[in-house]
C-alpha positions in Angstrom: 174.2 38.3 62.6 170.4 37.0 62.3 170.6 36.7 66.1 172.0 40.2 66.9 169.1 41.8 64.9 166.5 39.6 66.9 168.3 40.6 70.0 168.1 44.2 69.6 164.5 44.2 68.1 162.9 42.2 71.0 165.5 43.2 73.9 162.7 43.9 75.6 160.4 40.8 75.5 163.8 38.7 76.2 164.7 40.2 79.5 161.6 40.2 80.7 161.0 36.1 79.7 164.5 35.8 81.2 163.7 37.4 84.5 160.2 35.6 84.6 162.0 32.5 84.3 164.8 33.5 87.1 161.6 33.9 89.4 159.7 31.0 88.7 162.8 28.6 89.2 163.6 30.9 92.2 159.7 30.5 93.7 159.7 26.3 92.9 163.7 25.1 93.9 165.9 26.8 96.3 166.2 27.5 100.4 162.8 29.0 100.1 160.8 27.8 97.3 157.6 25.8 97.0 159.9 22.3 97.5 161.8 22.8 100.4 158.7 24.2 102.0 156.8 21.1 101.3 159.7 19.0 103.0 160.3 21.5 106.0 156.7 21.0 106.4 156.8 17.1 106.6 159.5 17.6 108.7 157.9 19.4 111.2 154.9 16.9 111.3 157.3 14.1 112.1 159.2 15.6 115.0 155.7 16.7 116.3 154.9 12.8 116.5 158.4 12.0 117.8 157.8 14.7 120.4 154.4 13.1 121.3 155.9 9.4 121.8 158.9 11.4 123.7 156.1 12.6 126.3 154.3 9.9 126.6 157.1 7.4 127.4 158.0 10.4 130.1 154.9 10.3 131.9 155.3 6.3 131.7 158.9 6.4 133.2 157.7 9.0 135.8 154.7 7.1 136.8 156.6 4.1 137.1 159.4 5.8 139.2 156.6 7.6 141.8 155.6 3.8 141.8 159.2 2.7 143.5 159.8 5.7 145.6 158.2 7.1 148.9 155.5 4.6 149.7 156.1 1.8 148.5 153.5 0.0 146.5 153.7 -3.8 146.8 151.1 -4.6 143.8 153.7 -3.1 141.4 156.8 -4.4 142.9 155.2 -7.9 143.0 154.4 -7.2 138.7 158.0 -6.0 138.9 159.4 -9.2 140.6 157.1 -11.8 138.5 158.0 -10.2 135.1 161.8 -9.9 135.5 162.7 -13.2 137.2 159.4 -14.8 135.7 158.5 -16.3 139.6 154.8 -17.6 140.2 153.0 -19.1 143.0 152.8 -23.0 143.1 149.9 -23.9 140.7 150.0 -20.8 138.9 149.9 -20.2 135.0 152.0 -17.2 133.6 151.3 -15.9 130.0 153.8 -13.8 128.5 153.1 -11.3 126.0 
């Protein structure tokens, strides 16, 4: 009974602090609050990197592979050769990394 006459005095003040507390839960959690903003945003910052290392093992590959094909360049075929089948002239030392 207490509560029903605080209800219907302050009906006012209480939906409003409802509402205001629907929004701010609303603003922080959620699909498009403050937290999943914060973790779209590190998400996007990671697959930038990725995306960077993704390129830059491209242009490796490719430089490589215009190495191997049409003229033929001997200096790399010889790095090629020593570092697969770990060959070396008579005499020679060979450091591996």
């Amino acid at each position: 009974m207490i509560f029903l006459e605080i209800f219907n005095k302050n009906k006012f003040v209480l939906i409003c602090i409802t509402l205001f507390l629907y929004m701010l839960l609303n603003l922080l959690e959620g699909e498009r609050g403050l937290i999943s903003y914060l973790e779209k945003r590190e998400t996007v910052k990671q697959l930038n990197k990725n995306k960077l290392i993704a390129i830059k093992q491209l242009n490796e590959i490719e430089k490589q592979n215009n190495l191997l094909t049409g003229v033929i360049d001997a200096d790399y075929l010889e790095i090629l050769y020593r570092e697969k089948f770990m060959v070396g002239k008579k005499n020679e030392k060979i450091f591996i990394n």
